[in-house]
C-alpha positions as CSV (number, residue, x, y, z in Angstrom):
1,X,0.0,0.0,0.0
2,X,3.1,2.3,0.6
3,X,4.4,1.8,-2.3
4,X,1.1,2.5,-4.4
5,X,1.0,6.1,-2.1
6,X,4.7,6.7,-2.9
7,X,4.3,5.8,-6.7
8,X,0.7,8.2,-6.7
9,X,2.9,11.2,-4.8
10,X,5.8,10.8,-7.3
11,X,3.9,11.2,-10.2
12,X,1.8,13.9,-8.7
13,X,4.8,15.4,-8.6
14,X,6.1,14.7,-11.6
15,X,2.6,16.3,-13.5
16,X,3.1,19.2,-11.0
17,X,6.9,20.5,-12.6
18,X,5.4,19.5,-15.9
19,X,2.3,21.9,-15.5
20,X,4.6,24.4,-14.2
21,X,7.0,24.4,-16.7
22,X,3.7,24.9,-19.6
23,X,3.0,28.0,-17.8
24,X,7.0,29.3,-18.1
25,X,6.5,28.6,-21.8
26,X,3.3,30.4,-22.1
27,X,4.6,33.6,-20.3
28,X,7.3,32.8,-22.3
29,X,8.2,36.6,-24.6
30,X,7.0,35.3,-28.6
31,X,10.4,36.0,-29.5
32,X,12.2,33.2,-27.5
33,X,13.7,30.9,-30.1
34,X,15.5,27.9,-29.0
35,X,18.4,26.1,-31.0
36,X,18.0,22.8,-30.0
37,X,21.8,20.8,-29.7
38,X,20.9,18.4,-32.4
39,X,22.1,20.8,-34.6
40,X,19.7,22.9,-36.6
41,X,16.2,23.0,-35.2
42,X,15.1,25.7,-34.5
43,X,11.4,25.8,-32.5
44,X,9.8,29.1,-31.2
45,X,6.7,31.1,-31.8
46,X,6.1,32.0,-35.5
47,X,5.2,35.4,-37.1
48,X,4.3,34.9,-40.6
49,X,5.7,37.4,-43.3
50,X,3.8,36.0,-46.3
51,X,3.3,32.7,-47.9
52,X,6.4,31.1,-48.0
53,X,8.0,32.6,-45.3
54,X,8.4,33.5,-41.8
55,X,9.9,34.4,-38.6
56,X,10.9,33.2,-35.3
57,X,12.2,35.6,-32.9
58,X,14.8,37.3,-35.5
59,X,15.8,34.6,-37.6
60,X,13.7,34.7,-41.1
61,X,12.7,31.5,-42.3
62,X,11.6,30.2,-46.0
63,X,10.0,27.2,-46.3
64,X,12.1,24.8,-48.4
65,X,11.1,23.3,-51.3
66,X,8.3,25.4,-52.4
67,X,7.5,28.5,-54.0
68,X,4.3,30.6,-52.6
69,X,2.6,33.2,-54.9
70,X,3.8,36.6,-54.7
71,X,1.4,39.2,-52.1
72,X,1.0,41.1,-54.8
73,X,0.4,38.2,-57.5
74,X,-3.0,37.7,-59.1
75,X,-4.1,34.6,-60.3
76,X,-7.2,33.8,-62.7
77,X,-9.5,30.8,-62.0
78,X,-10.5,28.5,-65.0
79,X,-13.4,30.6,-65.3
80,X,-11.3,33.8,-65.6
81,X,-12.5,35.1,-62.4
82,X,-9.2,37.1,-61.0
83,X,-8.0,36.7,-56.7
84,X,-5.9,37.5,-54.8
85,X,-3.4,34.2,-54.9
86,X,-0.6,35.7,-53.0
87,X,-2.8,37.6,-50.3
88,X,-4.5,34.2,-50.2
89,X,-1.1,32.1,-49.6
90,X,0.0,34.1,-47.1
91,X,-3.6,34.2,-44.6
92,X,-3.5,30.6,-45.1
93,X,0.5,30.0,-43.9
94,X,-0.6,32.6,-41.1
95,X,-3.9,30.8,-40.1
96,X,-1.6,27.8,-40.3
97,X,1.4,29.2,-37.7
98,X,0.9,32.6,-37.1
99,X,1.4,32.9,-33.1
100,X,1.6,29.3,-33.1
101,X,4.8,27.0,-32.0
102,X,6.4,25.8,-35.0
103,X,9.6,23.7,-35.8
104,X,11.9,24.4,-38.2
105,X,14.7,21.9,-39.5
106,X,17.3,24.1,-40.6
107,X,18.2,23.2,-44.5
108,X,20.4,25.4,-45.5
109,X,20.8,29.7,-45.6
110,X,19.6,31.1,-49.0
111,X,21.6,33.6,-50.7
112,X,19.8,36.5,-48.5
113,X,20.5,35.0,-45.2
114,X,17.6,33.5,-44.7
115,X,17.4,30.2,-42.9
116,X,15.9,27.5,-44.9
117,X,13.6,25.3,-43.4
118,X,11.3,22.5,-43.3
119,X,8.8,23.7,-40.5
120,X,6.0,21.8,-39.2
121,X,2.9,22.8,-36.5
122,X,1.8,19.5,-34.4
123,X,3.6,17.2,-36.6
124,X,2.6,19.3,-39.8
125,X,4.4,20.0,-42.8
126,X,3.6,23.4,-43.8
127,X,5.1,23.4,-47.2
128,X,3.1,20.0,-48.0
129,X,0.1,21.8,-46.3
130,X,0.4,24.6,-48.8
131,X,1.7,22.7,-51.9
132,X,-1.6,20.2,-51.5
133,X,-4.3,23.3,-51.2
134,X,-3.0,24.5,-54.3
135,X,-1.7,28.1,-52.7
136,X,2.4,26.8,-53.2
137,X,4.2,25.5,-56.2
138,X,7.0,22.6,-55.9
139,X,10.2,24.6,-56.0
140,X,11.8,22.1,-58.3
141,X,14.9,24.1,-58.8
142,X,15.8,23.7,-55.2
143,X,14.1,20.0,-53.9
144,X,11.6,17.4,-55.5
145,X,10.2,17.1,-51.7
146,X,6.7,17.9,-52.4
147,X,6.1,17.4,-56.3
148,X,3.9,14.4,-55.3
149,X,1.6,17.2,-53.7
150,X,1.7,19.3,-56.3
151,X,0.5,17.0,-58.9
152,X,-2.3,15.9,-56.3
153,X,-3.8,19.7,-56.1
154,X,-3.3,20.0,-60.1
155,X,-5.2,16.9,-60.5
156,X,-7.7,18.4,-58.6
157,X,-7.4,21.4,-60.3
158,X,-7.0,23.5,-56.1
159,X,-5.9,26.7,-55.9
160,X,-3.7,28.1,-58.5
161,X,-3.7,25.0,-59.9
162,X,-7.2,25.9,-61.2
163,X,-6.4,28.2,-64.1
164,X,-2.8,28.9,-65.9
165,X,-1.2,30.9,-63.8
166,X,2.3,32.0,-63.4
167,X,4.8,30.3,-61.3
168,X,6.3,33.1,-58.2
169,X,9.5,32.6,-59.6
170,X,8.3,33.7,-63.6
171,X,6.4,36.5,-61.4
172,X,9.6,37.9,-60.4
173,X,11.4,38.0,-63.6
174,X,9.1,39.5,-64.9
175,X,8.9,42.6,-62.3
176,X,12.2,43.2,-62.4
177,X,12.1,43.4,-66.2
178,X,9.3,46.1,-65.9
């Protein structure tokens, strides 16, 4: 019977530090990132900056392997009607993470600093979340990670995958030629 009492108390105990330490996190500042020792995750609360990208604390993130429609970009439906596919991308990744715990295996830094990532919310993927609703492209020039999504959401003709519209990265190019 002592031993059942002793067993109970110890993992009262245990639940107590465990509950206290959840209340450190949440009063936690949203800036706190932690580098975790097996070298390159990073895990903290995320402020999204639009749809393939983010922050957490002061390190910018972009989601490897794909490639989110411009804010500005406008895509056209198979119908023609015209919205708002980079506006679109970017509520979505923020509905996704925004104020949210996310963790980020660190890839590699882009050419602008930026830490490239594979982050994931409870377990999920947000590039696969974005590539299969049709609101990310595969970045093939950089991974083939999530072209099996990709061809999902254009067989299902989701997102921008519902109309010809132009990849981010032909976007772009074609600004800076303007």
């Amino acid at each position: 019977m002592q031993g059942a009492v002793l067993a109970v108390l110890a993992l009262v105990g245990t639940l107590a530090l465990a509950f206290v330490d959840r209340i450190r996190e949440a009063d936690a500042p949203a800036a706190t990132v932690s580098v975790e020792a097996d070298a390159g995750l990073l895990v903290g609360i995320a402020r999204v900056t639009d749809g393939d990208s983010l922050r957490l604390g002061e390190e910018r993130i972009r989601l490897h392997g794909i490639d989110a429609p411009e804010a500005r970009q406008e895509c056209r439906r198979a119908d023609g009607a015209a919205w708002a596919c980079g506006e679109v991308a970017g509520s979505r990744l923020a509905a996704l993470a925004d104020g949210r715990e996310v963790a980020c295996r660190t890839i590699e830094r882009d050419r602008f600093g930026r830490v490239v990532a594979r982050c994931a919310v409870d377990g999920v993927d947000l590039g696969a979340t974005l590539v299969e609703e049709g609101l990310a492209f595969a970045y093939r020039s950089f991974s083939l990670d999530y072209v099996a999504h990709e061809e999902r959401a254009r067989a299902a003709r989701r997102g921008i995958f519902d109309g010809d519209n132009m990849a981010p990265w032909d976007w772009r190019r074609a600004q800076r030629q303007r």
